[in-house]
PATITOR-329914 format. One line per 2 residues: number of its first residue (from 0); their letters; for each residue z, y, x of C-alpha. Coordinates in nm, 3 decimals. Layout:
N
NUM = a = Z:Y:X ~ ... .
This chain:
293
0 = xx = -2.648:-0.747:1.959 ~ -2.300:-0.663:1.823 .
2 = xx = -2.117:-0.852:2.124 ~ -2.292:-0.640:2.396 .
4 = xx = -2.227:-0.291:2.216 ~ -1.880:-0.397:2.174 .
6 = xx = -1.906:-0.483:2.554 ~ -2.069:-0.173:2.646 .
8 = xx = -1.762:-0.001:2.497 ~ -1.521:-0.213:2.646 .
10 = xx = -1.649:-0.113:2.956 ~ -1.632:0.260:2.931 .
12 = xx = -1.257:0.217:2.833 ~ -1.220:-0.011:3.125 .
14 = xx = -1.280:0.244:3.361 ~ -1.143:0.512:3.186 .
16 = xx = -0.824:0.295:3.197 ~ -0.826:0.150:3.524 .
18 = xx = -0.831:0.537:3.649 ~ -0.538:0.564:3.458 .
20 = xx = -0.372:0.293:3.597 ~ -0.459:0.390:3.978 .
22 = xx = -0.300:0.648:4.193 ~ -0.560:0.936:4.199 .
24 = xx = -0.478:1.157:4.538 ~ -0.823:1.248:4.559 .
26 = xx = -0.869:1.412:4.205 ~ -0.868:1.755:4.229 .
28 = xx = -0.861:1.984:3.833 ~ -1.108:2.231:3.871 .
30 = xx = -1.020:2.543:3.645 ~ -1.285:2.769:3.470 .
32 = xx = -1.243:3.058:3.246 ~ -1.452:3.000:2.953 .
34 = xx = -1.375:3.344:2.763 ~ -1.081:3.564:2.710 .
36 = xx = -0.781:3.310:2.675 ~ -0.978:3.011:2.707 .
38 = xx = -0.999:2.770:2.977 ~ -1.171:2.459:3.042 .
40 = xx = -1.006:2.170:3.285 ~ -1.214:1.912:3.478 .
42 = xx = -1.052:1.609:3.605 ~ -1.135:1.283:3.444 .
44 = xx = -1.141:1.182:3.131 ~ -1.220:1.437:2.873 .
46 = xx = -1.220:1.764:2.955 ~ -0.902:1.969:2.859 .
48 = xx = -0.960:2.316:2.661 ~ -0.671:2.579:2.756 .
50 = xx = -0.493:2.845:2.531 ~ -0.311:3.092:2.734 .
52 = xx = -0.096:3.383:2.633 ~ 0.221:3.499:2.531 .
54 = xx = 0.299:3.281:2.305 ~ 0.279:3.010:2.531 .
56 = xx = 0.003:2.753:2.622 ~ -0.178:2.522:2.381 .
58 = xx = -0.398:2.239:2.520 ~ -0.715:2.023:2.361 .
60 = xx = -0.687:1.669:2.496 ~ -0.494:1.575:2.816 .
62 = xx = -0.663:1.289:3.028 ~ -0.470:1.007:3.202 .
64 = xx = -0.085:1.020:3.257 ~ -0.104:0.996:3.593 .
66 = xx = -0.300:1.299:3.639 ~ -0.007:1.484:3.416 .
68 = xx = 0.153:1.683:3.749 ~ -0.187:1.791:3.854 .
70 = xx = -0.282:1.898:3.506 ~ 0.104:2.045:3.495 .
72 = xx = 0.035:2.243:3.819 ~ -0.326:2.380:3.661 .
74 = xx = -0.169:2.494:3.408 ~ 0.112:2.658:3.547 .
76 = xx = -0.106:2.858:3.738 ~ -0.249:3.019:3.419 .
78 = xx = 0.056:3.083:3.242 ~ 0.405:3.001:3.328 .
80 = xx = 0.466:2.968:2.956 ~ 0.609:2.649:2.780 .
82 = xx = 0.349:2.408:2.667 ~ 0.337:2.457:2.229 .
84 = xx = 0.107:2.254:2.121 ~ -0.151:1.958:2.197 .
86 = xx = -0.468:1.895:2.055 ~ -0.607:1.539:2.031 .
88 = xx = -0.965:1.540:1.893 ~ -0.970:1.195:1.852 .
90 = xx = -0.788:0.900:1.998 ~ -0.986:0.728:2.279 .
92 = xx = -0.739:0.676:2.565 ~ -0.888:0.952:2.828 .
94 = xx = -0.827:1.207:2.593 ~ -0.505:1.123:2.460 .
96 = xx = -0.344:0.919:2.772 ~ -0.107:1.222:2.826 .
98 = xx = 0.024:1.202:2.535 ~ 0.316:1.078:2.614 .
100 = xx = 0.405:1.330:2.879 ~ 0.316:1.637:2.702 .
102 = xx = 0.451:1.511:2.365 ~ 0.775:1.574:2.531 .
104 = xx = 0.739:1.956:2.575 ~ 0.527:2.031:2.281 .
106 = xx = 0.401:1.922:1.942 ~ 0.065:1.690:1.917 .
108 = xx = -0.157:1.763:1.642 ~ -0.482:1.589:1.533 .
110 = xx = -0.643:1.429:1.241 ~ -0.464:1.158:1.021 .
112 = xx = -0.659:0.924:1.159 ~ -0.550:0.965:1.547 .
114 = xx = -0.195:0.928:1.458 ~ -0.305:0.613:1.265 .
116 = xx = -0.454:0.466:1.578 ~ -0.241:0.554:1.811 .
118 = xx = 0.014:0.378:1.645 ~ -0.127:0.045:1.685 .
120 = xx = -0.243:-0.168:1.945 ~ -0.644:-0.203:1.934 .
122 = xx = -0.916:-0.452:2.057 ~ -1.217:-0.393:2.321 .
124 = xx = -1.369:-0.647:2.380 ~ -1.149:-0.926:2.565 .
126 = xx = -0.900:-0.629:2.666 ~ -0.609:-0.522:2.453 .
128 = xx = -0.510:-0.174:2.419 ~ -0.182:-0.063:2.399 .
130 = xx = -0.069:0.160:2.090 ~ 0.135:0.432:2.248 .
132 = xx = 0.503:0.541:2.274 ~ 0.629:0.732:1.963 .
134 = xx = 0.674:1.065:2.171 ~ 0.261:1.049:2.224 .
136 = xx = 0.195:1.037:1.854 ~ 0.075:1.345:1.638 .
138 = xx = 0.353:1.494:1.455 ~ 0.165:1.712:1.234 .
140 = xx = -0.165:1.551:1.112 ~ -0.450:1.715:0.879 .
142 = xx = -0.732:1.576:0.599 ~ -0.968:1.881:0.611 .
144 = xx = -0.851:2.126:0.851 ~ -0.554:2.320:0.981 .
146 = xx = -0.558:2.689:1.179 ~ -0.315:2.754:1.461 .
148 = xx = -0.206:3.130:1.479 ~ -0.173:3.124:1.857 .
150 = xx = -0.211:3.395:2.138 ~ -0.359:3.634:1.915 .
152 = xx = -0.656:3.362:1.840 ~ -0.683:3.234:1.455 .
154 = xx = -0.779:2.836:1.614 ~ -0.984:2.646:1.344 .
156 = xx = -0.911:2.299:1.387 ~ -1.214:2.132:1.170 .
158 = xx = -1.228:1.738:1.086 ~ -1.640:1.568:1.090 .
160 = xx = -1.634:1.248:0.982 ~ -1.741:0.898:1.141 .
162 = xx = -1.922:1.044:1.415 ~ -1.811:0.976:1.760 .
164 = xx = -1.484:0.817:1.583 ~ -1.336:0.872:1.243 .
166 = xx = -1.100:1.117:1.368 ~ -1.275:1.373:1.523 .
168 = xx = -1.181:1.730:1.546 ~ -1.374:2.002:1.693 .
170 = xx = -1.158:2.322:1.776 ~ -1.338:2.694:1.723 .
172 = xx = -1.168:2.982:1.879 ~ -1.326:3.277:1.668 .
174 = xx = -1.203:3.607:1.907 ~ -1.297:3.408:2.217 .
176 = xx = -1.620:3.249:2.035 ~ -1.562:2.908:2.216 .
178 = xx = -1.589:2.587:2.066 ~ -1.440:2.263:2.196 .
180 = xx = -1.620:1.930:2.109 ~ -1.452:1.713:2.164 .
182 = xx = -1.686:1.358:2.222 ~ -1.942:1.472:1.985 .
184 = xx = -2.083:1.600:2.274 ~ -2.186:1.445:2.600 .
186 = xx = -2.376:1.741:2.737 ~ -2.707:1.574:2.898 .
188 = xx = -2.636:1.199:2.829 ~ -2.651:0.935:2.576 .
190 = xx = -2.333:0.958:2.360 ~ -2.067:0.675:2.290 .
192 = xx = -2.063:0.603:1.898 ~ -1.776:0.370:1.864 .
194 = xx = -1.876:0.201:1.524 ~ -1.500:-0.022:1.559 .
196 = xx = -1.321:0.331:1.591 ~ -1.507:0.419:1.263 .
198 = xx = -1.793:0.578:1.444 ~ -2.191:0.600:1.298 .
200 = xx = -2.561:0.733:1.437 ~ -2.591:0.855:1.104 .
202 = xx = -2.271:1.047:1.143 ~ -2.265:1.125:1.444 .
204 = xx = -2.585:1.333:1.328 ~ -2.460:1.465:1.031 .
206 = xx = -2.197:1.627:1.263 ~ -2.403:1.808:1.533 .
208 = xx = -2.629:1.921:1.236 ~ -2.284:2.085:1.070 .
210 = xx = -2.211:2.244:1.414 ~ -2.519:2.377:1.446 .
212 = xx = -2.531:2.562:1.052 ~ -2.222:2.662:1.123 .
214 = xx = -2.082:2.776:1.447 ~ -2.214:3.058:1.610 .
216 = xx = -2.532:3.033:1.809 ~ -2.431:3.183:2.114 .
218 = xx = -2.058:3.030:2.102 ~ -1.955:2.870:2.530 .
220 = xx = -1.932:2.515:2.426 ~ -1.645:2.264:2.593 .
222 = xx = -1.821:1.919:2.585 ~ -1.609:1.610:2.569 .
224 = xx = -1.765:1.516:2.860 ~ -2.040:1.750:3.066 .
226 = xx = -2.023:2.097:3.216 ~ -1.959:2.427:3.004 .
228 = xx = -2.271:2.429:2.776 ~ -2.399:2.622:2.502 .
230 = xx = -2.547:2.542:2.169 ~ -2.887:2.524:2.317 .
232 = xx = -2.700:2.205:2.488 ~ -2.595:2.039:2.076 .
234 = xx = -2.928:2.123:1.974 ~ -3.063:1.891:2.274 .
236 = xx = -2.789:1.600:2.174 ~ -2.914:1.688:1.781 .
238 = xx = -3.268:1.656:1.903 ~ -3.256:1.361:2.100 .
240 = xx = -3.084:1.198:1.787 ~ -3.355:1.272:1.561 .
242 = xx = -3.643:1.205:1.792 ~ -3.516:0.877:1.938 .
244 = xx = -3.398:0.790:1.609 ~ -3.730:0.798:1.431 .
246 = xx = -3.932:0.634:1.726 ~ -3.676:0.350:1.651 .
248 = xx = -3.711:0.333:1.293 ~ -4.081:0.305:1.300 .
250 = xx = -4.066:0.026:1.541 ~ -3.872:-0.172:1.336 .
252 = xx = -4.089:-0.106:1.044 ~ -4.394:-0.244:1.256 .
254 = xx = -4.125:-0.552:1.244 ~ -4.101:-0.537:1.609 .
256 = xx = -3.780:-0.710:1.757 ~ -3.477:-0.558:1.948 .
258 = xx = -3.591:-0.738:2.295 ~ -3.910:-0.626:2.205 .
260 = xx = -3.792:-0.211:2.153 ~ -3.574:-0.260:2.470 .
262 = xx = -3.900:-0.403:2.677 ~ -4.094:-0.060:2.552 .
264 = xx = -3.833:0.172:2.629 ~ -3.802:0.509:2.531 .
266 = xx = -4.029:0.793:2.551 ~ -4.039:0.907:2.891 .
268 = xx = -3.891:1.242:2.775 ~ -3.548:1.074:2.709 .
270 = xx = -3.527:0.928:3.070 ~ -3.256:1.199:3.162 .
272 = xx = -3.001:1.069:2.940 ~ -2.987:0.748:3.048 .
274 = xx = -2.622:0.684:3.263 ~ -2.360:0.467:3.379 .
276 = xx = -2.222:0.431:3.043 ~ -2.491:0.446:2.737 .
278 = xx = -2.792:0.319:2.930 ~ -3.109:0.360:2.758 .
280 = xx = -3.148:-0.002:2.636 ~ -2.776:0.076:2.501 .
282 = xx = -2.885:0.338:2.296 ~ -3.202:0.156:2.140 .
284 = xx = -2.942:-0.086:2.053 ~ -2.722:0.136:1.898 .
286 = xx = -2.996:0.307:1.676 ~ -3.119:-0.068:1.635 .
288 = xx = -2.765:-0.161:1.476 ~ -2.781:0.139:1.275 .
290 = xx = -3.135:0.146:1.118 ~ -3.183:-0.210:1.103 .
292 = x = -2.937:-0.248:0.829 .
């Protein structure tokens, strides 16, 4: 049970890193305007948010390092600015694999617990990952929170804990009423809780029910991975959590097995989310793991 959620997250990583490692001349960064200054980048990986202004350009997350001149050349054509700052909202390699390029030109923030990752090498599976260079590690880290006074925008940078990871960050831009994140949502699918990067169901929930009390309801949402959404689209994830969640729990208080929850399936609602990543028999045995204990 352990060994194949381990596995299943040693295999997102996997491809997330082996498209890091491969040229990429057919991977094109499509550019949307979420709202006033804010922009949303689609390449691979995570998807980028965008600050543009006078003051510059400020970035959430920033893919794969070989993708850096295209995401360079996106940027550019937004603003001709210097790149300030960067953003990580939490360490996984497709959203921090830039690092090391753009740590060069401005100054990485994220949550104390990034920086303490990045730092060190770390184990999926069979696979070793490396830690990364010094010039792709945060410089300015936070417990709580921290708000960047950029381009006229007051940006809330707000830590939820043991979610997705235990360093997520979700970024709120109040004048532009956009909200970025981050992987605490995966807009449509099954999400990735990785419980070795300090990860929980239980948080994970916690988090998208502290979004939704708190953020606006009709904020543009940038998933971590997904098209632009909405709220509507974390009170889906929030649902699906909750609904899936008990159907598990009461299985396993009939004493049914794991096998024997995979065999049944999900309810048929919940077909949807099922993808090349978090499969459905995936996420029974992630809510297994979690409410079995």
């Amino acid at each position: 049970m352990r060994l194949m959620l381990v596995c299943a997250a040693a295999s997102l990583l996997s491809v997330s890193v082996a498209s890091a490692n491969q040229a990429q001349p057919d991977v094109q960064v499509k550019t949307t305007n979420v709202a006033g200054s804010v922009y949303m980048l689609e390449a691979q990986g995570g998807n980028i948010g965008v600050c543009v202004g006078d003051d510059g350009i400020l970035i959430i997350d920033d893919q794969f390092e070989r993708l850096a001149d295209k995401i360079h050349a996106a940027l550019k054509a937004l603003n001709p600015g210097p790149i300030k700052f960067i953003l990580n909202t939490h360490h996984h390699g497709d959203h921090t694999g830039g690092n090391e390029i753009f740590g060069k030109e401005g100054t990485i923030i994220a949550h104390e617990n990034v920086r303490k990752r990045v730092m060190v090498p770390s184990q999926r599976g069979e696979r070793t990952i490396d830690a990364l260079d010094p010039v792709g590690w945060p410089v300015i880290t936070f417990e709580d929170r921290v708000t960047v006074h950029f381009n006229g925008e007051d940006i809330q940078f707000i830590h939820l804990a043991s979610g997705h990871t235990d360093g997520d960050g979700i970024v709120f831009f109040p004048k532009a009423n956009v909200l970025h994140m981050g992987d605490l949502l995966f807009t449509g699918h099954f999400p990735f809780v990785d419980v070795d990067g300090g990860g929980s169901v239980q948080g994970y929930l916690k988090d998208l029910e502290w979004v939704l009390a708190n953020m606006p309801k009709d904020a543009k949402v940038i998933p971590g991975h997904g098209p632009l959404s909405t709220m509507d689209d974390v009170r889906a994830l929030r649902d699906m959590f909750v609904e899936t969640g008990d159907y598990v729990k009461k299985l396993i208080a009939e004493k049914k097995s794991l096998e024997q929850i995979k065999a049944a399936g999900l309810p048929e609602k919940f077909k949807s989310f099922d993808w090349q990543f978090i499969s459905t028999e995936g996420w029974i045995e992630a809510l297994y793991t979690a409410y079995s204990k």
